[in-house]
C-alpha positions as CSV (number, residue, x, y, z in Angstrom):
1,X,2.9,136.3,4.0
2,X,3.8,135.5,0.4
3,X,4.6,138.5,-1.4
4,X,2.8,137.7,-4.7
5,X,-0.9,136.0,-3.7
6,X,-2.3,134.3,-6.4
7,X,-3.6,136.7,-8.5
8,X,-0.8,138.8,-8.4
9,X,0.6,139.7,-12.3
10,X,4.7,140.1,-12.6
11,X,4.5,141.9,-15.8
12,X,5.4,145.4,-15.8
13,X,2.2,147.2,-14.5
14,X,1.5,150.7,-12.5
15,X,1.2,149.6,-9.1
16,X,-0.5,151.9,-7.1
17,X,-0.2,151.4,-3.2
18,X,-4.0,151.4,-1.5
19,X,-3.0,150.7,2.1
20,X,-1.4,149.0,4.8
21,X,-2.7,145.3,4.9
22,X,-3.4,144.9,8.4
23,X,-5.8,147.9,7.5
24,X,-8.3,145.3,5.8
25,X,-9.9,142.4,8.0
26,X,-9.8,139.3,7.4
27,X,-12.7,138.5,5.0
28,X,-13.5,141.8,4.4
29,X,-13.1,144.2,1.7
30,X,-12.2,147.8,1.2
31,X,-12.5,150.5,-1.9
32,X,-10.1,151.9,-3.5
33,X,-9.7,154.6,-6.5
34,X,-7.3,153.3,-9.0
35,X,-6.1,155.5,-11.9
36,X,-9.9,156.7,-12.3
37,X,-11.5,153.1,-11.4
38,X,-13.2,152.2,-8.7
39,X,-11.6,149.3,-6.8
40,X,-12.8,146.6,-4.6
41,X,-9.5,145.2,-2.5
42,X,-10.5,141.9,-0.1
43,X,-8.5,139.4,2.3
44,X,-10.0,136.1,2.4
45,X,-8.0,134.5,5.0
46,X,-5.1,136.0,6.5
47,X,-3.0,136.4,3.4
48,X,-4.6,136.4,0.2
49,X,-5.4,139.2,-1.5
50,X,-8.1,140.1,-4.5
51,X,-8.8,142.9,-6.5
52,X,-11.7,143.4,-8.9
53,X,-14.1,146.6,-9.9
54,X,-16.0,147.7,-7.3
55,X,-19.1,149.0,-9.5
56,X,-21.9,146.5,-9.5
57,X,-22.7,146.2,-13.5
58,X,-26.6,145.9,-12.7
59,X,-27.0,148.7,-10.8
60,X,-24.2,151.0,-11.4
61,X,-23.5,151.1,-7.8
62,X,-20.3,151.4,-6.4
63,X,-20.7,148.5,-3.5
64,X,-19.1,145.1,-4.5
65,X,-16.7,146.0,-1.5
66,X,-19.3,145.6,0.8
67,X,-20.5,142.7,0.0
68,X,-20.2,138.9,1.3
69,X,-17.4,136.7,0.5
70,X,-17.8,133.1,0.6
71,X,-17.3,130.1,-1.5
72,X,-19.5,128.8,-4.3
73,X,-17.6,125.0,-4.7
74,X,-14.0,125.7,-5.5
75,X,-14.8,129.5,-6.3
76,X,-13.7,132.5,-4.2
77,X,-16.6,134.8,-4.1
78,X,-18.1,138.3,-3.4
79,X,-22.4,138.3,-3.4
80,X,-23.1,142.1,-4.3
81,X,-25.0,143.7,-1.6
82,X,-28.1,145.0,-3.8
83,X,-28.7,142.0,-6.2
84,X,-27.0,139.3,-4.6
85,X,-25.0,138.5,-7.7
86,X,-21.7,136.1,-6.8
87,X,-19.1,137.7,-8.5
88,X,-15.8,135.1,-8.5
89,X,-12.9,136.8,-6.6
90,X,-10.1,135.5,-9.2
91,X,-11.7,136.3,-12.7
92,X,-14.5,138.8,-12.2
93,X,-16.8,136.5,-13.9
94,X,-20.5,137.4,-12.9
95,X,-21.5,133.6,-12.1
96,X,-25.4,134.2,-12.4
97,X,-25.1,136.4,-15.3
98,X,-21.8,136.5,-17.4
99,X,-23.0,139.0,-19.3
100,X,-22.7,141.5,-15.9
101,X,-18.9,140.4,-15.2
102,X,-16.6,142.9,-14.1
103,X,-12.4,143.2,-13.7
104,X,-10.1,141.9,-12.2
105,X,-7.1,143.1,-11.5
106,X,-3.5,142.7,-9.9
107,X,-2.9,143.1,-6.5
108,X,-0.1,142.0,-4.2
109,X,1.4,142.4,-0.8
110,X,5.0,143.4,0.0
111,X,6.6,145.2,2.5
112,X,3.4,145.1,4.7
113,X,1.4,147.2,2.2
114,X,-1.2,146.0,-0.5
115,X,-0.5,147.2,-4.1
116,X,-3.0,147.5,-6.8
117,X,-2.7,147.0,-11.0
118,X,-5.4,148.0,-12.7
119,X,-6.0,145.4,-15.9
C-alpha cells in the first residue's frame, strides 16, 4: 500500500484519522465528520483512497457515500444515490452539472489507518 494515494496533499494540513482501512471495502465508501464537514471516504481497488463532501448539492442530502462508484472514460466516479449525478472522485467536479460540484479533499493511508484533510 503506498502511503500517499494519489490525491493525497503533503502540505501542512490537519489530518484527522477516520478509521482503520481494512474497515472500508473495496469499492465502497464510508462517512465521516471532518472538522464540522460531512465526509465521503472510498476505496476503489484495494489501495486507493478518495475523499470528497459527502452532502449531495441538489438535494442537500448527506448520501454521496452511498452511492456507486464506477468509471465514466478515464474518470473515477461516485453516481449520487437520489439524482444519479456522477461526481469525479479526484476533483469533486459534478460532471452533469458543474454548477452542483462539491470538495475534495486529502486523504491518505499510513500505518494501516486512513487520514483525512479537509480542503
Amino acid at each position: 500500500m503506498s502511503a500517499l494515494p494519489m490525491n493525497s496533499r503533503t502540505d501542512p494540513l490537519a489530518w484527522t484519522d477516520i478509521c482503520a482501512v481494512d474497515d472500508i471495502l473495496p469499492s465502497t465508501g464510508v462517512c465521516a465528520l471532518v472538522a464540522d464537514r460531512h465526509v465521503a471516504v472510498f476505496r476503489t481497488g484495494s489501495d486507493q483512497f478518495f475523499a470528497i463532501d459527502n452532502v449531495d448539492p441538489k438535494s442537500g442530502a448527506s448520501v454521496l457515500s452511498r452511492g456507486l462508484i464506477g468509471n465514466l472514460g478515464e474518470r473515477v466516479v461516485v453516481a449520487s444515490p437520489l439524482y444519479k449525478n456522477h461526481f469525479d472522485l479526484r476533483t469533486g467536479e459534478c460532471l452533469e452539472a458543474p454548477e452542483h460540484s462539491v470538495r475534495a479533499h486529502g486523504v491518505r493511508a499510513e500505518g494501516g489507518r486512513i487520514s483525512v484533510a479537509v480542503a
